[in-house]
N, C-alpha and C positions, 0 to 999 in steps of 0.2 A: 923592874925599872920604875921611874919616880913620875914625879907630878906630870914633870917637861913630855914625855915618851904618853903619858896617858892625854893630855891635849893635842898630841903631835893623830894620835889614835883617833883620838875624837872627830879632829879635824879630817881627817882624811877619809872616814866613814861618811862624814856629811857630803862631801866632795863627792864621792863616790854615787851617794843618795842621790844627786839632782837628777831632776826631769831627762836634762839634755845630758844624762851619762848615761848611769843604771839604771833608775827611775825608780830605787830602792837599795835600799844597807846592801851593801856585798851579803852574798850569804858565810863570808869566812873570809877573816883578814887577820895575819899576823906581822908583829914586826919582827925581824930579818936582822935587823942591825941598826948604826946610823953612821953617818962618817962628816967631817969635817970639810967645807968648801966655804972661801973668799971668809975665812971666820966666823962661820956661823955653822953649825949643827945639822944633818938633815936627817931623816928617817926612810929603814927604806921599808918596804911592804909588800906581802902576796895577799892576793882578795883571789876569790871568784864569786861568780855571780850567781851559779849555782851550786849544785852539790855534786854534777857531774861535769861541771864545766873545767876549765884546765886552770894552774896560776897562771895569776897575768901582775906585772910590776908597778907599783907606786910608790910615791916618795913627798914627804910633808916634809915643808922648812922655810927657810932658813931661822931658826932661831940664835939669839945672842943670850950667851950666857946659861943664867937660870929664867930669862925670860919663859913664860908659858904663849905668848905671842910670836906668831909665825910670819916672815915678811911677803906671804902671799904665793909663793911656792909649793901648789901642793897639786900633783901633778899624776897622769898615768896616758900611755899611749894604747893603751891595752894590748902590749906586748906579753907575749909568755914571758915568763919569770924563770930567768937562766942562772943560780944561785954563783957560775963562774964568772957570768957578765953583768950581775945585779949594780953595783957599784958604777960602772962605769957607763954602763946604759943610763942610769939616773944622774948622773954628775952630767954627761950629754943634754938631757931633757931638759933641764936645771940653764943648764949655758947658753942653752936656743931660746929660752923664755925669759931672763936675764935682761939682755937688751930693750926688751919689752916693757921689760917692769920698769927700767930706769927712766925710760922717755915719760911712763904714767909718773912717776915721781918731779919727772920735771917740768908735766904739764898740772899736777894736781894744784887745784888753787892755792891764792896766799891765805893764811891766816888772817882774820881779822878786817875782812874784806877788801875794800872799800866797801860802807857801806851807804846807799845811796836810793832813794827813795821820793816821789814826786805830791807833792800838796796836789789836788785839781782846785782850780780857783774859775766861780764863773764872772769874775770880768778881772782886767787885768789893774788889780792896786792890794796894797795889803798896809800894815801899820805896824812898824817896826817896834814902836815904844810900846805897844797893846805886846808884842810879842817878847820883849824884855820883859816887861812885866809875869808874865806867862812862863815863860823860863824860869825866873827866881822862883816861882812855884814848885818846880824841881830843885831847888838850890842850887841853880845855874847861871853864874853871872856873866854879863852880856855886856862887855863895855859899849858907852856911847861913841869911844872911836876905835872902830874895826879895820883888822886891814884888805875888807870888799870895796867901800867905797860905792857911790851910786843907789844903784838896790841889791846889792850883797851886804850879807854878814859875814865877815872871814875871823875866827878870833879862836884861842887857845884855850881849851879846858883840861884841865888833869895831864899836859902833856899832850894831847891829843889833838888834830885840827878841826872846827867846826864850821861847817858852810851852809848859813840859807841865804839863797838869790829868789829873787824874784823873776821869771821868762814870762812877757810879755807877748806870749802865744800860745797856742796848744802844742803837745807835746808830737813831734813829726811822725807824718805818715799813720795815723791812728792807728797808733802801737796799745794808746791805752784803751784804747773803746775793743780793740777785738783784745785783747787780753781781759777785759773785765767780763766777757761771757763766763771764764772760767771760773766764776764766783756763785759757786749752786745756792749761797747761804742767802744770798740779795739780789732778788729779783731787779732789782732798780742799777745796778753796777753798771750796764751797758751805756744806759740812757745818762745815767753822772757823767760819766765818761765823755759823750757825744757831747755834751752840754759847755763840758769847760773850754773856757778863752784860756787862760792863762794856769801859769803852775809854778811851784815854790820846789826849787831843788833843796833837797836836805840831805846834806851827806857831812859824814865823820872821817879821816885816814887817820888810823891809829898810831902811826908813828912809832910801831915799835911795843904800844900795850896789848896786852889782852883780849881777842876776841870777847871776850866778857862785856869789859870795860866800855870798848869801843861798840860793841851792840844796844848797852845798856843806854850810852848817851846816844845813841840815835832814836832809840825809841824815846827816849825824854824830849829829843828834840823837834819829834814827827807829832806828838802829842803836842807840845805847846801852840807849833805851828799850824793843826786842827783847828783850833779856838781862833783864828782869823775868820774876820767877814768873810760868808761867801764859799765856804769851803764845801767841794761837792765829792770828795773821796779821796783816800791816798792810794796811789798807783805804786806796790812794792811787793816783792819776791812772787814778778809773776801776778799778779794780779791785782783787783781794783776792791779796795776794802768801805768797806760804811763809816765816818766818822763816831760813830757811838759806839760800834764794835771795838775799834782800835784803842780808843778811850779809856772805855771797860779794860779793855785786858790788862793796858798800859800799867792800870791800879797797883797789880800784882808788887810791882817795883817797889812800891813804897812801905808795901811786908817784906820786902828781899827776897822775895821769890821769883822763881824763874818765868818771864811771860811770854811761853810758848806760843799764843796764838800771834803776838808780833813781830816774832822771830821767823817762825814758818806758815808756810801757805800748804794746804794738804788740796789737789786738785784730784777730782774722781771724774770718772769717765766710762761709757759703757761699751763693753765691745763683744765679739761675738759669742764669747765663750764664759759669760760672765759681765766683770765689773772690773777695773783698773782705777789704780791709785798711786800719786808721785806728792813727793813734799818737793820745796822749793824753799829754800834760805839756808840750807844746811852746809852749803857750797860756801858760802860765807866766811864761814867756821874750821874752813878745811877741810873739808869731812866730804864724804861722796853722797850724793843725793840717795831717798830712796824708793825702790817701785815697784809695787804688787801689780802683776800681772795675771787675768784672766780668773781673777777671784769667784768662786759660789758665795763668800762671805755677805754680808748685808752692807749695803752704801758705808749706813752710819757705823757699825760696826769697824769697818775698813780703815773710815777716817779719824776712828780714837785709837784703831791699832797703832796709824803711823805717827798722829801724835805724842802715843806713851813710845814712842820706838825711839822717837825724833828728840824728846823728853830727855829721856833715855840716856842719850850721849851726848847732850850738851849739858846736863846736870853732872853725869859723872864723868863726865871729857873722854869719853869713849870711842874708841877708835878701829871700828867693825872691818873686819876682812873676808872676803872671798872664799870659799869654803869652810866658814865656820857657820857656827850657828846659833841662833836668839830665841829669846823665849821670854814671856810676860809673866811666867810662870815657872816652877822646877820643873813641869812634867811636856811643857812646852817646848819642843826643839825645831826651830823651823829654819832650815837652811837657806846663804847666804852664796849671791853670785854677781861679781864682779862681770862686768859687760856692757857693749854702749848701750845707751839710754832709749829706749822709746818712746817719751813724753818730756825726757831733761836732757841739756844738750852733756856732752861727755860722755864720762861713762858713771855709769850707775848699781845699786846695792840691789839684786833682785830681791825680795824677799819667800819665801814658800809657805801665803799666806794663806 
């Protein structure tokens, strides 16, 4: 069999591997066959778990075509494997889980966000022309009439819409002060946070471009907006960042390269079994957040994992599923579990890190 049938393998061994299945490779999996459902391809398979254990039936798919990508179907009841009822046992399994996948497909976010992000400002004024100025420094032009009016900026770039307002109060219910705990990098996050009166909404709606596009000029926008009087932190993806952090990163942009740390927020956490870790902005993008749970790993180890992960699929527009599996490495395979989140709201990418 070909490329399609050895990823279909692949995938279904790693499936099998998770914690919450086998807790390891089948000791013996073959494939059976594969047959056709709703246009797409499926595989079927016998594993056991040991060398005295009995078959028991699975099935990886749905692929299209010569795709080597699977739509997330890859499945076992650990029923015995009845080579008369193989076929139709898995085409069952398949049709139960179906409706499931559709409703994630129509809750998975949009592309391209909104993407939306808060200045803290400690007293409530800012200077529009300082901030046109500031703009052009990105090559970003700011006409003198916008269609915000007041203390908004509402105006068009590349197709795209760009908004900073100025809110002449703190941001409600001190969403940003208990969110900027989650900032291990800045001790001072909290106390910014508590501090600010007022805040600068900057948000982009792509209208139709490119997650890219549309991330790139927000970070240009969240950067010029920094260099106002007074600025005590940007409040974005989950958490409260240090203006010279954001800055720094911001740089990247102006070599074309990717500027991960403005995109995502990697928040770590200790729990009983270890160490836990979730990115945040990746939802943005489309994409499913991602979360290492109950790690031995080391903190900092942890949080470059999930930056080169995070890295990872927004450089190569990568689009990670559910029983598959990643690696930093060739010799690197760490399996991939689709499931809600326990630190990001939805459902989220476990990793077996």
């Amino acid at each position: 069999m070909g490329e399609q049938y050895q990823a279909a393998l692949k995938a279904m061994s790693a499936w099998l591997a998770d914690e919450h299945r086998l807790g390891a490779p089948p000791y013996k999996i073959e494939c059976t066959g594969d047959f056709l459902l709703h246009g797409l391809r499926y595989y079927l398979f016998r594993y056991k778990k040991h060398f005295w254990g009995r078959w028991l039936l699975g099935v990886c798919g749905g692929y299209e075509g010569n795709s080597l990508e699977h739509c997330g179907h890859v499945l076992s009841d650990k029923r015995s494997y009845d080579p008369a009822k193989a076929r139709e046992q898995a085409t069952a399994m398949v049709e139960r889980l179906r409706p499931h996948r559709m409703d994630q497909a129509q809750e998975k976010p949009e592309p391209a966000g909104p993407f939306l992000s808060f200045v803290l400002l400690e007293q409530d004024r800012w200077d529009p022309q300082k901030l046109r100025r500031d703009l052009a420094g990105w090559g970003i032009d700011c006409p003198q009439e916008t269609q915000g009016g007041g203390q908004s900026l509402v105006w068009e770039v590349e197709g795209m819409l760009a908004a900073i307002s100025l809110m002449p109060s703190p941001i409600p219910g001190g969403e940003a002060e208990e969110n900027a705990h989650s900032n291990y990098m800045w001790p001072g996050a909290a106390e910014a946070a508590k501090a600010h009166l007022a805040h600068l909404d900057v948000a982009v709606i792509s209208r139709g471009r490119p997650p890219e596009a549309a991330s790139a000029l927000h970070v240009k926008l969240c950067a010029a907006a920094l260099l106002q009087s007074g600025t005590l932190g940007l409040y974005t993806n989950g958490s409260v960042l240090q203006p010279e952090f954001y800055l720094e990163a911001a740089e990247l942009l102006r070599k074309g390269e990717l500027p991960i740390l403005n995109l995502v927020f990697v928040g770590l956490y200790r729990s009983e079994s270890g160490v836990g870790g979730y990115t945040c902005g990746l939802r943005q993008f489309g994409c499913h957040e991602l979360e290492v749970l109950d790690s031995t790993a080391d903190p900092d180890e942890l949080r470059s994992f999930l930056y080169d992960i995070a890295g990872y699929v927004l450089r190569e527009h990568v689009v990670l599923h559910g029983g598959e599996t990643i690696g930093l490495s060739a010799g690197q395979k760490l399996a991939l579990t689709l499931s809600p989140g326990v630190s990001v709201e939805g459902e989220s990418l476990k990793v077996a890190f």
